[in-house]
Structures are given as structure tokens and as C-alpha cells.
C-alpha positions as a printed Julia matrix, in Angstrom:
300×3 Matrix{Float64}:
  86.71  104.73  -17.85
  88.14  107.83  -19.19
  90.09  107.99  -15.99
  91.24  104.77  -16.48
  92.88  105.27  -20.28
  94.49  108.8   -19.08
  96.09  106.81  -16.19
  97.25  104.25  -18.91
  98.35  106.86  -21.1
 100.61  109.04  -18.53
 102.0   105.34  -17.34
 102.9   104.43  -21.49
 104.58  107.79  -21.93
 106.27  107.56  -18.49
 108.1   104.05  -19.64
 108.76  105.76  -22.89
 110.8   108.26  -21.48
 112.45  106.62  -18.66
 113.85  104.05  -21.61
 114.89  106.96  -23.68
 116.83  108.25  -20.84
 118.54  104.93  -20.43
 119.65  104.61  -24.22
 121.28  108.19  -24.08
 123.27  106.94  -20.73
 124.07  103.77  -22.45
 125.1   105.77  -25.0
 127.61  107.85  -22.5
 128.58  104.67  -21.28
 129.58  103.41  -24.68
 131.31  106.62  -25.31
 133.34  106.78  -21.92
 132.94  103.11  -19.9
 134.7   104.63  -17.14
 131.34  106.47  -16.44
 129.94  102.85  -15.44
 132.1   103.58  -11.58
 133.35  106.94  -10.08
 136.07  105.32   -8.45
 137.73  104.51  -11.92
 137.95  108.54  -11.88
 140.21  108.74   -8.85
 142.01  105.33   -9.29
 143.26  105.93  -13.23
 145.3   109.03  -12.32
 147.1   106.69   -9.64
 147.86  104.64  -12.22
 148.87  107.15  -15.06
 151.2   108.64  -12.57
 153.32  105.06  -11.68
 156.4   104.54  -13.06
 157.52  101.33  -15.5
 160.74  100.11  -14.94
 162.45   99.94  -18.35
 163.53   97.58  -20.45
 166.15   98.58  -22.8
 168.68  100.93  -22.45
 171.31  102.85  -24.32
 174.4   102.24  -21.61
 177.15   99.94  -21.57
 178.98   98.04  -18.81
 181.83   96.24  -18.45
 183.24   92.94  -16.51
 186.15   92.58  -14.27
 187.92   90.22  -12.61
 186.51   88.76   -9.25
 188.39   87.0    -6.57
 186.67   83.9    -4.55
 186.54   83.97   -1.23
 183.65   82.43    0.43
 184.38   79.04    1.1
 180.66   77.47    0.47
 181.39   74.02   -0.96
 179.12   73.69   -3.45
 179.01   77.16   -4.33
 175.46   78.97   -2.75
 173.84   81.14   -5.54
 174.24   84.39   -4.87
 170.26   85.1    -5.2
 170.46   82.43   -2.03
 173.34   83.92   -0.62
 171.85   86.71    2.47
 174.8    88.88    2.67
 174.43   89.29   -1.12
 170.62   89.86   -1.61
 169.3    91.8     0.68
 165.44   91.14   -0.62
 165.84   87.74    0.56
 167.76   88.3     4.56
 164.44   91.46    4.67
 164.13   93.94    6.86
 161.69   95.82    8.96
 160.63   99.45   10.15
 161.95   99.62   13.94
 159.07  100.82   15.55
 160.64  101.28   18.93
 161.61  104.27   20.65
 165.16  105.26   22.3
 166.74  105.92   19.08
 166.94  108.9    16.93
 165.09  109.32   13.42
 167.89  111.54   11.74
 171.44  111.04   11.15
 173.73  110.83   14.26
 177.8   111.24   14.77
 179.76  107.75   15.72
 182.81  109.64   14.99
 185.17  107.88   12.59
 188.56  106.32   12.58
 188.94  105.53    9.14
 190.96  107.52    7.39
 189.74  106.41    3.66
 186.95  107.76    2.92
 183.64  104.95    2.68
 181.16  105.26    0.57
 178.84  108.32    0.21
 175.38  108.18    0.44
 174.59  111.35   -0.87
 176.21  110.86   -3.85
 173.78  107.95   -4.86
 171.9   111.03   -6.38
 172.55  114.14   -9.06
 172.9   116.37   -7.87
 174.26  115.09   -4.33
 172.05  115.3    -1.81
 171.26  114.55    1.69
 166.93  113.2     0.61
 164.62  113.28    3.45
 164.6   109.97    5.77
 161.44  108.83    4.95
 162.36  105.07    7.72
 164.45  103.63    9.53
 164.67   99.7     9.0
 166.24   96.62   10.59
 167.98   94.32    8.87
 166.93   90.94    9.86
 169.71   88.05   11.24
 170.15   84.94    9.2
 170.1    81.47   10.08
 172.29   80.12    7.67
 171.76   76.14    6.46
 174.68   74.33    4.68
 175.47   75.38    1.27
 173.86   75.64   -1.05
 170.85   75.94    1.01
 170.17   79.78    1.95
 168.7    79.05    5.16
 166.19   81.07    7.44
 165.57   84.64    8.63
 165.76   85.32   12.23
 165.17   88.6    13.62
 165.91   91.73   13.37
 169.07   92.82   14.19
 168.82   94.97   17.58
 172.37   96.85   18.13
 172.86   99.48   15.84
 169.16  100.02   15.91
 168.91  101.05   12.33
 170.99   99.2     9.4
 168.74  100.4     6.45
 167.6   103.89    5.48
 164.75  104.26    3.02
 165.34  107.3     1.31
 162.96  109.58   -0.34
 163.38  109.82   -4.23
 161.4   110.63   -7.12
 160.09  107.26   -9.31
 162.35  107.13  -12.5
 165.23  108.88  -10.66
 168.94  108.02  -12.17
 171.13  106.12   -9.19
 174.62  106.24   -9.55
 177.58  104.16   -7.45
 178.4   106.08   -4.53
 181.54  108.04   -4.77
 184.43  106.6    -1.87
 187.79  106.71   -0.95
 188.25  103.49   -2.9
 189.79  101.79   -6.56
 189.34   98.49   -7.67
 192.0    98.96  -10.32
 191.02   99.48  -14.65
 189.07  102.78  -13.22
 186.63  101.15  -11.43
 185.33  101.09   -7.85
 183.09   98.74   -7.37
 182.0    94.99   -8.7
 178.27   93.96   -8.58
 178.08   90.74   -6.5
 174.11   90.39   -6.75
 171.25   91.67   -8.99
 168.11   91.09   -9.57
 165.27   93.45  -11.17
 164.82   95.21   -8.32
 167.94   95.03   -5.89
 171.5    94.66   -5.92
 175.3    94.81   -4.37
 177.97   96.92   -4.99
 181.08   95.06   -3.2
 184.37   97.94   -2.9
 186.68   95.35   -3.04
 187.33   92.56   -5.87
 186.81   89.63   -3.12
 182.8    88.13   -4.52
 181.72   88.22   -0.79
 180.59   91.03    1.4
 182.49   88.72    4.66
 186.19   89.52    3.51
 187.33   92.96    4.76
 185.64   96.29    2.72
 182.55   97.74    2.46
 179.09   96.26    0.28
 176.65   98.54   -0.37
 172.86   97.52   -1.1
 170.46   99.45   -2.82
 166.81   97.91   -2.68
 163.82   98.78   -4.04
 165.34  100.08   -7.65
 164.72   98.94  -11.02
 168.47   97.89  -12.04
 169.61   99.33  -15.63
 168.72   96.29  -18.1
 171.73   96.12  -19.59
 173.71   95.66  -16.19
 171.07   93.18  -15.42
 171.42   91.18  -18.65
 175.54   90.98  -18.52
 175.25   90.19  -14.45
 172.82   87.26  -15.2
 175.49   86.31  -17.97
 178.6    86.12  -15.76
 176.28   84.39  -13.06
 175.44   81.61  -15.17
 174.9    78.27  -12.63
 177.07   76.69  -14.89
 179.69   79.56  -15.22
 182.86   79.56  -13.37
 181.75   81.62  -10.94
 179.88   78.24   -9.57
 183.21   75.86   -9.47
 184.83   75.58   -6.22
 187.83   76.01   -5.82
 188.82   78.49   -8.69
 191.74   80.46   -7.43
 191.74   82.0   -10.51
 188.68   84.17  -10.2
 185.82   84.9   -12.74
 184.03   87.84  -14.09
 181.88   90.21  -12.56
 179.93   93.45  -13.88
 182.37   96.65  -12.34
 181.35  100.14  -11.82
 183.83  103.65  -11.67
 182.3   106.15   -9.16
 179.4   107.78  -10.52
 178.14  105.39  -12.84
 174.24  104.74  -13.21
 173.02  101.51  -12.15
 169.57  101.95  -12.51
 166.26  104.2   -11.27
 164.01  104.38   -8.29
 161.03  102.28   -8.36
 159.06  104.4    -6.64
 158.81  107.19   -3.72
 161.37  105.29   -1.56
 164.79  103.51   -2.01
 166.16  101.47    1.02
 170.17  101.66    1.11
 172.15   99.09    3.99
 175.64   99.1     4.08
 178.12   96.21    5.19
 181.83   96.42    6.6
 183.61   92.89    6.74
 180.47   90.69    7.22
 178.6    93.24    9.91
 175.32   95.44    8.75
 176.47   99.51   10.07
 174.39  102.17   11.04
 173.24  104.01    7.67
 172.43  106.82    9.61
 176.34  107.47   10.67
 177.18  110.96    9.66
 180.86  111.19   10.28
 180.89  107.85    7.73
 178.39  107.43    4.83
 177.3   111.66    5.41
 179.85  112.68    5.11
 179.28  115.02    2.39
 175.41  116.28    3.58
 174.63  118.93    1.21
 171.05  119.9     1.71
 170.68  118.67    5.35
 169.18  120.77    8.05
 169.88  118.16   10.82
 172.87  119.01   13.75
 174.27  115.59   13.21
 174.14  115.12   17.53
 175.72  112.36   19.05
 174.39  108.55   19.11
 174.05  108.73   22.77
């Protein structure tokens, strides 16, 4: 019997203690409810570390005349438009072999000088090539229908770069060869939070002859975003076909900030007269390389 009550005892005090154990945890928990999973411990730093694209800003832009060329009858939006938004035509890593992963020498017969790559960044530099995209083909429907993507593009075998950056990292309009007129060098023919189209020519299409440069995977300055989505009102004249007297557009001078990288990685394509180029073209967009180890071989 007196066997019995010890046992009963030990068995009272043991559930005492085991439930004053679980009050002081409960009382960690209350005091830090992370505690309640050890994975919140490695996933919160992730997190702390990301980057929020912003949403005011202390710059100002201005608009500039735009000339019409594209003949689309009604007038595609430009966010349908896939020579204007690159987000929408997509592209893919090329996978594939027979082509190099560094920059390579087409030569170059131009003698104004095309947009820079390098000077995208501040200081200029040649950032490491983190891939090497396809751009896809589009299968365009009648306006203003945007149509289908096909696939991607096979000959050059690379028409986007992405290009290692630093999340919050000022991008500014590539320095070229190149004036608009009023100072400027470039209008913005598409942009969206994250994307958009600098056009080297004041024709709003990226077919007519001149380079288009896209930068993807950005958060676009707010302000630039807020006046573009002004002057590309649905209603605007930028929507009335014909208009051979133009419309407004945002426009850029060389150097100019545009926005900041989203994250580790922006993706940069480049268009001359309608046709996606090799980004990877030294004697072109590289040709100022500061920072780059490579040899800049031939294509072949």
C-alpha cells in the first residue's frame, strides 16, 4: 500500500513539473513566436535581405514628341504590342551547346556608335554574365490583338543577357552615338513596373530603322512610370490612327536613371530595325568593357 501512494506521489510531482516546463516554453513562445519553427530562423533573414521596389521618388522626367509609324489599324496597346514589351514576347535560357557563354567579336560596320551596355551601370562596367536567353518569335494576330508566342528564336543563339547586379542598383540609359534632339537620346515606348523600352529614334516602334533597347526585370522609377501611363492613356492620342502629327512620349538624355534592379539579375535584349541582335556582340554593345577579363574571340 505504501508502495502504491509513493508510486502515486512520484507520478503527481512528475505531471507537476512536466506542466511547469510547458508554461515557461509557452512563455518563450509568447516572448519570441518564431521559436514555435526553426525554419522561420533561416527563412526571415531571406526575407529581411529582399529588396522593395519603391514608390515615390524625388526625380523628374520630361515628354517629347513621338512620331507614328506602325501602321496597326486600330492602334495595338503597347503592353500588347511584342516588339515593345518584352515580358509579354518571353524568353528562355538556351540550354544548348555550340555557342559561347561570354561575349564574342561580329566585327562592326557601323560607324555611330550603338548603345553601350556597360554604361547601364555607375560606374561602367562590364557585370558578370550570369545567362544567356532566347528571345522567343511571335505570332502576331490582327490588331489590336497581341497574338501568340512561338519559339525561341534560334540564329543568333543568344538575344538576351541577364546581367548580374546588386538589388536596389541605380540603371541609367545607355550612353550611344545617338540624339533625339532637346538633349535627349532616347523616348520610352513601353513600361510597366517591372520592364520597359528605350527606342533611339523618335519613330514609337522598334520596326522603323534604329536601335530599342529592353531592360527587364527592373523596378522602373515611379515617377517615369506615372507620366508614361499618362501619355499612354487608351484614350490619348497616342491611340488615334492616323495622327501624322505625333504625340508625347517620356524622353531620356544619356545617363539618366530609369529605375533599379529588382533583384540579383537584370535581362537586357537589344533590337535594330525590327530584328532581336546578339547582346553578347563586343565590337557593338561592348564596346567600352571596363572590368572584363574575357579575349572577346570570334563568333565562329
Amino acid at each position: 500500500m505504501n508502495r502504491v501512494r509513493l508510486f502515486v506521489g512520484l507520478l503527481v510531482l512528475l505531471l507537476v513539473g512536466l506542466l511547469a516546463v510547458s508554461l515557461i516554453d509557452m512563455e518563450d513562445v509568447s516572448a519570441d513566436p518564431l521559436a514555435l519553427t526553426p525554419t522561420a530562423y533561416v527563412y526571415l533573414p531571406l526575407v529581411s535581405r529582399g529588396y522593395t521596389c519603391p514608390t515615390e521618388s524625388s526625380r523628374q522626367y520630361e515628354s517629347g514628341w513621338a512620331a507614328q509609324y506602325d501602321a496597326d489599324d486600330p492602334v495595338r496597346p503597347a503592353a500588347a504590342h511584342a516588339d515593345k514589351n518584352l515580358a509579354l514576347r518571353g524568353y528562355a535560357p538556351n540550354t544548348g551547346g555550340g555557342f559561347r557563354r561570354e561575349l564574342v567579336d561580329y566585327g562592326s560596320d557601323d560607324d555611330t556608335r550603338p548603345p553601350q551596355i556597360a554604361t547601364l551601370f555607375e560606374p561602367h562596367r562590364v557585370p558578370e554574365l550570369t545567362e544567356f536567353y532566347q528571345v522567343h518569335h511571335w505570332n502576331w494576330a490582327p490588331s489590336p490583338e497581341p497574338g501568340t508566342r512561338g519559339d525561341p528564336i534560334g540564329n543568333p543563339p543568344v538575344t538576351a543577357l541577364g546581367l548580374s547586379t546588386t538589388p536596389g542598383e541605380a540603371l541609367h540609359v545607355p550612353v550611344s552615338g545617338y540624339d533625339i534632339g532637346g538633349g535627349m537620346e532616347v523616348l520610352v515606348l513601353f513600361a510597366d513596373e517591372d520592364t520597359i523600352a528605350l527606342r533611339y529614334t523618335r519613330e514609337d516602334s522598334s520596326g522603323s530603322p534604329g536601335y530599342t533597347i529592353h531592360v527587364d526585370n527592373i523596378c522602373v522609377d515611379p515617377n517615369l512610370l506615372a507620366l508614361y501611363n499618362q501619355l499612354d492613356d487608351p484614350n490619348g492620342p497616342r491611340y488615334v490612327y492616323p495622327n501624322p502629327d505625333g504625340y508625347l512620349l517620356p524622353n531620356l538624355p544619356a545617363g539618366k536613371v530609369f529605375g533599379t534592379a529588382r533583384v540579383e539579375e537584370v535581362v537586357v535584349a537589344i533590337v535594330d530595325t525590327g530584328v532581336f541582335m546578339d547582346t553578347r556582340s563586343c565590337n557593338e554593345w561592348w564596346q567600352e568593357r571596363p572590368g572584363y577579363k574575357g579575349s572577346c574571340p570570334p563568333h565562329w
